[in-house]
C-alpha positions, 0 to 999 in steps of 0.5 A: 318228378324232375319232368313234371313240376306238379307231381306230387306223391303221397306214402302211407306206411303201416308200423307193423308192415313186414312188406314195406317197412316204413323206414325202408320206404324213408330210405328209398324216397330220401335217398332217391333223389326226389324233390323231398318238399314234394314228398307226402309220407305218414305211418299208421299204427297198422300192418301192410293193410292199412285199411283193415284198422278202422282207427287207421283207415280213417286217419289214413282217409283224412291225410289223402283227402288233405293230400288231394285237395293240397292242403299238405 
């Protein structure tokens, strides 16, 4: 991210996720040194698949979408 200017990145993290716990991935990325203004991160109520959630999976789809086309 300090090389590329444009980098973006995007978190999604399930509230149940005993793997990648959403308050262990704040940590990395806050304390990480990134540039936080870049930095796109939302928690689902799901577990490490977010996917499997039907109610998740479609908000988790609506915040890529957002992401892609840089409306967030």
């Amino acid at each position: 991210m300090r090389d590329n200017s444009g980098m973006r990145l995007f978190f999604g993290s399930g509230h149940y996720d005993l793997m990648a716990a959403p308050l262990s991935v704040k940590r990395n990325y806050t304390h990480g040194g990134l540039p936080l203004e870049r930095i796109t991160a939302h928690d689902y109520p799901a577990g490490h698949m977010i996917f499997v959630s039907k109610k998740a999976l479609s908000t988790l789809s609506s915040d890529l979408r957002a992401f892609i086309s840089g409306d967030q």
